[in-house]
BALOZA-512538 format. One line per field, with one value per residue: residue in three letters; residue number from 1; x, y, z of N, C-alpha, C in turn. Coordinates in nm, 3 decimals. Layout:
# BALOZA-512538
rest (ala/...)
nr (NUM/...)
n.x (X/...)
n.y (Y/...)
n.z (Z/...)
ca.x (X/...)
ca.y (Y/...)
ca.z (Z/...)
c.x (X/...)
c.y (Y/...)
c.z (Z/...)
# end
This chain:
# BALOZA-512538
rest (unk/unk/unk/unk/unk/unk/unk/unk/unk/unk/unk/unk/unk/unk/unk/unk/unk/unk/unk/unk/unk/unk/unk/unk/unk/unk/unk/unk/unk/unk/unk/unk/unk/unk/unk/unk/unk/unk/unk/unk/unk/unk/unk/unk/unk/unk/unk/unk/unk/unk/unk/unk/unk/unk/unk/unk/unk/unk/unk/unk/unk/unk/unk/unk/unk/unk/unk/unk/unk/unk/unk/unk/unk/unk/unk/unk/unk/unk/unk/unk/unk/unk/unk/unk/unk/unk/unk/unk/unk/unk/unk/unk/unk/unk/unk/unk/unk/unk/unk/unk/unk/unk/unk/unk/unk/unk/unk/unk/unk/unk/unk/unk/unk/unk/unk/unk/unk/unk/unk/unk/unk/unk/unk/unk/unk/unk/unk/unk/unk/unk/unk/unk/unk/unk/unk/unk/unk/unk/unk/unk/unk/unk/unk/unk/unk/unk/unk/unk/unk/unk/unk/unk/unk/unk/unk/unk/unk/unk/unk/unk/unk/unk/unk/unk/unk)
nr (1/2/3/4/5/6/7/8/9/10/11/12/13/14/15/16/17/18/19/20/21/22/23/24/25/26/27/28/29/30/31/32/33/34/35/36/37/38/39/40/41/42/43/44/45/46/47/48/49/50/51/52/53/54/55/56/57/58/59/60/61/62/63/64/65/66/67/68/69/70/71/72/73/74/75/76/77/78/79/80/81/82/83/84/85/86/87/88/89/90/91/92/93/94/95/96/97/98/99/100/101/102/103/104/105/106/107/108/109/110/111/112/113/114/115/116/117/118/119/120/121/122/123/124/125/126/127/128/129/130/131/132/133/134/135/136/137/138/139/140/141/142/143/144/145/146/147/148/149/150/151/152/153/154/155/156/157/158/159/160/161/162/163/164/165)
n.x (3.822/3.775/3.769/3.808/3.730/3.839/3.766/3.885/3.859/3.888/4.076/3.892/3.679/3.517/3.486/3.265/3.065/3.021/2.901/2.631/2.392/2.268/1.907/1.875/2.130/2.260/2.169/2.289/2.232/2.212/2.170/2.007/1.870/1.691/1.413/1.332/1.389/1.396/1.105/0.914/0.919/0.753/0.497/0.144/0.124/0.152/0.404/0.679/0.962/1.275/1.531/1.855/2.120/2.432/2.535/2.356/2.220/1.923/1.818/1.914/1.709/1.455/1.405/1.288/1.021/0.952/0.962/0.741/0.518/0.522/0.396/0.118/0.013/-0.128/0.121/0.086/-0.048/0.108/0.475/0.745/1.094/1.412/1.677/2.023/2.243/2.480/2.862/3.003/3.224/3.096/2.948/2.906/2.866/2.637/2.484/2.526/2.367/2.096/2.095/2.113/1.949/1.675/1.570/1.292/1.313/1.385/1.711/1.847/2.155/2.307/2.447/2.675/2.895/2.890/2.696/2.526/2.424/2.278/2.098/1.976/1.783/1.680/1.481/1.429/1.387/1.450/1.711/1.910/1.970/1.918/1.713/1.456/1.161/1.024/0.669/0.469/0.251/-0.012/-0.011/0.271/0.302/0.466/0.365/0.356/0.637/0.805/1.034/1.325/1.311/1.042/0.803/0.558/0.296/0.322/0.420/0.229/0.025/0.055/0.091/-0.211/-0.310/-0.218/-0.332/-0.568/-0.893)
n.y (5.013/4.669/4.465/4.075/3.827/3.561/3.227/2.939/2.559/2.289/1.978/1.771/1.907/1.940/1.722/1.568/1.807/1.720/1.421/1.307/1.324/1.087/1.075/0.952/0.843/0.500/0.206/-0.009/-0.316/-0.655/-0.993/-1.083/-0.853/-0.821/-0.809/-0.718/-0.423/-0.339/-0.480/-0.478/-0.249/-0.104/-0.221/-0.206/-0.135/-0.232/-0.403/-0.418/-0.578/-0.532/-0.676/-0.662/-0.540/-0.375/-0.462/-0.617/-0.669/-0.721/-0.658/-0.377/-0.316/-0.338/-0.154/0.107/-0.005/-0.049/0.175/0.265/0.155/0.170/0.410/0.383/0.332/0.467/0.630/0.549/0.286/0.166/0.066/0.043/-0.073/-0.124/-0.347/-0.405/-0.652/-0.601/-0.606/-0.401/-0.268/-0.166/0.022/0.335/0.278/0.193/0.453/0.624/0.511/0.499/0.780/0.873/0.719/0.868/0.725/0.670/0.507/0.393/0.249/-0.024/-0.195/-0.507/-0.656/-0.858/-1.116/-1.389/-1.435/-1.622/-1.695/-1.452/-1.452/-1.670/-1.594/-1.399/-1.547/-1.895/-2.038/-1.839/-1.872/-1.711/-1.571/-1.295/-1.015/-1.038/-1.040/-0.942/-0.968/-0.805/-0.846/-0.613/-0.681/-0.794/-1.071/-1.268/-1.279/-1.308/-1.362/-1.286/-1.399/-1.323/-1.110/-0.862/-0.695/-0.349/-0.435/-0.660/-0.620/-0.477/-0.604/-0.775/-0.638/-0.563/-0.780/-0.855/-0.596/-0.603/-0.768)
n.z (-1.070/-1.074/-0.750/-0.738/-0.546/-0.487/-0.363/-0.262/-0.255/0.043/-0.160/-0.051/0.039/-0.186/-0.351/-0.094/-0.190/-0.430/-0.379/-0.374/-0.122/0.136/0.261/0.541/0.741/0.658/0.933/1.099/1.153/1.377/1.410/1.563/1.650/1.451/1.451/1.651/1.619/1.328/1.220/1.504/1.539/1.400/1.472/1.439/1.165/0.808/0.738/0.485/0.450/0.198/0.094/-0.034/-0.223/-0.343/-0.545/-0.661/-0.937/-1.042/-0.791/-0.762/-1.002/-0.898/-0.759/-0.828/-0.905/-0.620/-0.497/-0.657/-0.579/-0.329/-0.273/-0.329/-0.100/0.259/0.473/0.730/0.742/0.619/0.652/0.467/0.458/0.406/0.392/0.375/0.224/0.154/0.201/0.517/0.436/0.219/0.267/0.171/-0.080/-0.092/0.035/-0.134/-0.382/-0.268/-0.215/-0.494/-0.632/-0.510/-0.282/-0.025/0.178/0.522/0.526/0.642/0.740/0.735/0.999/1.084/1.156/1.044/0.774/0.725/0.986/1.049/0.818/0.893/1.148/1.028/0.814/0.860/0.614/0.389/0.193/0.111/-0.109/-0.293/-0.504/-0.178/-0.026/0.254/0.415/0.636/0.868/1.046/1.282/1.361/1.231/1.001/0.642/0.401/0.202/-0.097/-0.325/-0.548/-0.782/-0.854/-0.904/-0.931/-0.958/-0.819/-0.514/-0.473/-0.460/-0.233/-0.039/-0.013/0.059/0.274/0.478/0.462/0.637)
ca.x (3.879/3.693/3.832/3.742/3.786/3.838/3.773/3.967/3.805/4.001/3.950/3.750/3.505/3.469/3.394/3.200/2.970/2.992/2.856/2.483/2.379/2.174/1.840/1.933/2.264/2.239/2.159/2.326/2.160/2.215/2.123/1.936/1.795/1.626/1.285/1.259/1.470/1.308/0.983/0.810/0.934/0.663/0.372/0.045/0.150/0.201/0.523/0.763/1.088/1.324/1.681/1.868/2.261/2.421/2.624/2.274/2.141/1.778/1.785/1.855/1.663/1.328/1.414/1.142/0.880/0.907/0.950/0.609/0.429/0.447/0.359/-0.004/-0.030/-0.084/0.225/0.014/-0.097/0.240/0.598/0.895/1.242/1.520/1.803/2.161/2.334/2.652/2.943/3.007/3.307/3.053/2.821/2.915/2.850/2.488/2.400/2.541/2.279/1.976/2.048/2.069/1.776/1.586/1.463/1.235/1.267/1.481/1.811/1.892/2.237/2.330/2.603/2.730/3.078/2.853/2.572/2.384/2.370/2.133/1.952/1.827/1.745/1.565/1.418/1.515/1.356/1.511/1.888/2.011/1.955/1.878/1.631/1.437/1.099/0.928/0.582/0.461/0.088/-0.023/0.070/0.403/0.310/0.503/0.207/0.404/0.770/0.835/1.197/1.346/1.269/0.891/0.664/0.512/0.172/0.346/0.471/0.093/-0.067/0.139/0.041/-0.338/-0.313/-0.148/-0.446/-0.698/-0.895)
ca.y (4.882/4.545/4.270/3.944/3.744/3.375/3.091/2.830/2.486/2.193/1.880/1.711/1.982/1.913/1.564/1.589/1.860/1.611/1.330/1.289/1.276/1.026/1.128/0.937/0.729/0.365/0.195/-0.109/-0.444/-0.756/-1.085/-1.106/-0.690/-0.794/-0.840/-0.552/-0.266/-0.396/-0.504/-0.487/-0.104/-0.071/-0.276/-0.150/-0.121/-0.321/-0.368/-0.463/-0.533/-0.573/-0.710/-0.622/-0.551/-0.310/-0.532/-0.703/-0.593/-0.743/-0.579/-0.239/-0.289/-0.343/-0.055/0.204/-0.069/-0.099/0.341/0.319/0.039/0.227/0.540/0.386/0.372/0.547/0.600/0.525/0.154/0.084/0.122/0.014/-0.083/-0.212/-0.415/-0.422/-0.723/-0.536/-0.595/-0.306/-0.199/-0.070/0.136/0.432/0.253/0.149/0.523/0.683/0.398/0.515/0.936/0.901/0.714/0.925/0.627/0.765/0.439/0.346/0.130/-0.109/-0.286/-0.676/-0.669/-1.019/-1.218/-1.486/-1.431/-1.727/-1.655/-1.298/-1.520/-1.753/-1.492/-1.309/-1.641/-2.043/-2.059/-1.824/-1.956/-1.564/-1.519/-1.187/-0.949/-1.104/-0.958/-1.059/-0.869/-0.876/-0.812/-0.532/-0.729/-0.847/-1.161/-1.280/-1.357/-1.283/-1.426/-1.300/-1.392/-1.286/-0.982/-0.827/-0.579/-0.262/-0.530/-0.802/-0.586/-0.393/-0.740/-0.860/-0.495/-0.509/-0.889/-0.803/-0.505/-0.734/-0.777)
ca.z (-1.078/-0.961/-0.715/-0.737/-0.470/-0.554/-0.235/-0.295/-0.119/-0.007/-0.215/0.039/0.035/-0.345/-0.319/-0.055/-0.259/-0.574/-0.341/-0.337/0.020/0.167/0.352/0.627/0.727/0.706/1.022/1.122/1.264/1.435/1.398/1.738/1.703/1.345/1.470/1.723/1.528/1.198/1.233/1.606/1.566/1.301/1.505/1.393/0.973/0.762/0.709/0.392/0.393/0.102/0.129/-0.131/-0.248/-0.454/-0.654/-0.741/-1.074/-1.029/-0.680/-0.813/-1.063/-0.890/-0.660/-0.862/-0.855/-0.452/-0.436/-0.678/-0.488/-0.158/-0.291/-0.327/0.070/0.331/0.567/0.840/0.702/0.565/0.641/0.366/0.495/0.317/0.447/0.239/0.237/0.126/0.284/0.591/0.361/0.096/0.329/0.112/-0.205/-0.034/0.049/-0.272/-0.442/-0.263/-0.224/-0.625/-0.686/-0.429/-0.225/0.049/0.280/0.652/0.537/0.752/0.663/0.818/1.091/1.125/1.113/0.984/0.718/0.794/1.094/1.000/0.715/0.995/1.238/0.951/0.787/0.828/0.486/0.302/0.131/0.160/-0.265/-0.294/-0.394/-0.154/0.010/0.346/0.465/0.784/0.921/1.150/1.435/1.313/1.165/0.914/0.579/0.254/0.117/-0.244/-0.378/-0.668/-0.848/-0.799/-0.973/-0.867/-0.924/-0.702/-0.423/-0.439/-0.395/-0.113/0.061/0.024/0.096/0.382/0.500/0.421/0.742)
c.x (3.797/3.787/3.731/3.830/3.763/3.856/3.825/3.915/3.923/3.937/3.870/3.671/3.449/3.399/3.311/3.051/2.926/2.969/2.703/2.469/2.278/2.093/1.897/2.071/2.129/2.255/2.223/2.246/2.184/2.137/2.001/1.841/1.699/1.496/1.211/1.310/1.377/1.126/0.874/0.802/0.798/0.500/0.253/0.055/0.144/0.329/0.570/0.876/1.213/1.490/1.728/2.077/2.258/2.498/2.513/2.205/1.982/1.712/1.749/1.737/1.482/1.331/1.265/1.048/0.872/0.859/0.757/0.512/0.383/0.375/0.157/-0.083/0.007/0.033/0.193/-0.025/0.036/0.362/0.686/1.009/1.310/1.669/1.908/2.190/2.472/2.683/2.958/3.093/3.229/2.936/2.799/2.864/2.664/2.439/2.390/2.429/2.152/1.971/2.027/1.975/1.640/1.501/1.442/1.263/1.416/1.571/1.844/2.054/2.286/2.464/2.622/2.835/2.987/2.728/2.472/2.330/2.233/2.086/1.835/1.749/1.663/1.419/1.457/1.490/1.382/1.694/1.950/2.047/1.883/1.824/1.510/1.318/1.010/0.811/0.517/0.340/0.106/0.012/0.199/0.433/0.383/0.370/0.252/0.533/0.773/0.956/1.166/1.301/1.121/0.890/0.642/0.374/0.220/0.381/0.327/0.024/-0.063/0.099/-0.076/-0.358/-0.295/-0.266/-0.538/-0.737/-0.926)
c.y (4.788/4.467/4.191/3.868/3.592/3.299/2.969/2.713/2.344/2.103/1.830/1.780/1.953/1.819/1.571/1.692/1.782/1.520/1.331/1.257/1.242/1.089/1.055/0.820/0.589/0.316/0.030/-0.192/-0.576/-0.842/-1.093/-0.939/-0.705/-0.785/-0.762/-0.416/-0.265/-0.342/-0.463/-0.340/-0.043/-0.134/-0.189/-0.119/-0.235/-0.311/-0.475/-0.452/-0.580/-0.560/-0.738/-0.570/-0.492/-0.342/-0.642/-0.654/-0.599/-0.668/-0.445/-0.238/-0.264/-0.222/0.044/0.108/-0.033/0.031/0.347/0.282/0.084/0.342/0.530/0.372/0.470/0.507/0.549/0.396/0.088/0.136/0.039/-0.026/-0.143/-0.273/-0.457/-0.551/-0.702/-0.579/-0.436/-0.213/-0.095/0.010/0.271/0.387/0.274/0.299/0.646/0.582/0.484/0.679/0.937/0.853/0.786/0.809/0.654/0.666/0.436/0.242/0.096/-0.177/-0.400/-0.646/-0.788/-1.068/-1.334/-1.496/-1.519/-1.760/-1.514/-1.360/-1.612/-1.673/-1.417/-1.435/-1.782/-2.034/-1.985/-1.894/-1.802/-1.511/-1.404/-1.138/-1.077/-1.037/-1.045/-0.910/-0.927/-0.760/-0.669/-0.596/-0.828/-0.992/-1.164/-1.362/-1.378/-1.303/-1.420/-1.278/-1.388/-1.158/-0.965/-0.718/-0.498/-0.347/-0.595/-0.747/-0.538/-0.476/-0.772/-0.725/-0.533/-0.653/-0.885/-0.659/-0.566/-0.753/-0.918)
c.z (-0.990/-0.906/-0.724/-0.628/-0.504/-0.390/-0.286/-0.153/-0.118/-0.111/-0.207/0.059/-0.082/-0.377/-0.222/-0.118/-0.395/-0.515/-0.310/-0.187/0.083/0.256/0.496/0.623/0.740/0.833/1.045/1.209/1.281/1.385/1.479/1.794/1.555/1.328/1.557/1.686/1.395/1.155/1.322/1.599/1.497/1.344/1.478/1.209/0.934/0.716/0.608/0.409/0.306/0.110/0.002/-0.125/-0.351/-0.610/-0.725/-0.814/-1.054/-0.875/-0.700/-0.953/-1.080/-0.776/-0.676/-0.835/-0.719/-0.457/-0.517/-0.624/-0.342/-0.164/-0.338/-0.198/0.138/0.430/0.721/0.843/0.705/0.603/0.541/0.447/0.450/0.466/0.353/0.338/0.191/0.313/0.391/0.529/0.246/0.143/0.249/-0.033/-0.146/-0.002/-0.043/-0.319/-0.420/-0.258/-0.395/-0.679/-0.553/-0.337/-0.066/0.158/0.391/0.538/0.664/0.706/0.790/0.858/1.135/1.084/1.000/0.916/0.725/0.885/1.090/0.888/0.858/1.072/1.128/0.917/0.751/0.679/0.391/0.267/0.082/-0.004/-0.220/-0.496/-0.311/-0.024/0.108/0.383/0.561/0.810/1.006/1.293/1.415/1.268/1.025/0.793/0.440/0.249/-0.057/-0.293/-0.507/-0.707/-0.837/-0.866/-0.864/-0.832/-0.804/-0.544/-0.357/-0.385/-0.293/-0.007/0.114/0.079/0.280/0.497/0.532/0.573/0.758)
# end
């Protein structure tokens, strides 16, 4: 005669195993930490980073361009980083989003009572429309601003532009 032993899990183990799980958590940032958590962290790269929301269609939708666009540098030239403008309530929506499309880069997500407060502090000149892509020199100059939706071409440009000695 065989037993079978049967494990019985709770539900929250279930869900939890049916939840894709992000490489890393999302990281929360300040108005006033966006330029040394962000950016200065990355001094010597070039750095991209793309602010973005998961309730924005054209956001997700240029997601593969950005993942194919970096994947033509080295990690050593370039770093990636995204920043959600989701609300703090949908942090889970925001890291279900990127473990299922496999996206290899740092999230950042905006901690502020007052969003225009973290647009200025990011850029007076952006108006906080999203997707919305700033790149920044090897020495943390800001050189590139491309709003709206972007290409694997347009993101590649703004890289080597960006290299360029």
């Amino acid at each position: 005669m065989r037993f079978t032993r049967r494990v019985l899990l709770p539900a929250a183990a279930l869900v939890a195993f049916a939840r894709p799980a992000a490489s890393e958590p999302v990281k929360l940032v300040k108005p006033e930490q966006y330029r040394a958590r962000v950016v200065a962290a990355k001094k010597g790269r070039v750095v991209l980073v793309n602010f973005w929301a998961t309730w924005c269609d054209p956001c997700r939708e240029e997601m593969p361009a950005l993942v194919s666009a970096a994947k033509g540098f080295s990690s050593k030239d370039v770093a990636v980083a995204l920043v959600s403008t989701d609300s703090l309530k949908k942090t889970a929506d925001v890291q279900k989003f990127l473990a299922s499309g496999k996206i290899p880069f740092v999230c950042w997500q905006a901690k502020s009572s007052d969003p225009q407060r973290f647009i200025d502090a990011v850029d007076k000149s952006w108006n906080g429309a999203v997707p919305y892509t700033l790149v920044y020199d090897r020495k943390g100059e800001l050189v590139a601003r491309l709003a709206g939706p972007q290409t694997e071409k347009s993101f590649g440009e703004a890289v080597r532009k960006a290299l360029a000695p």
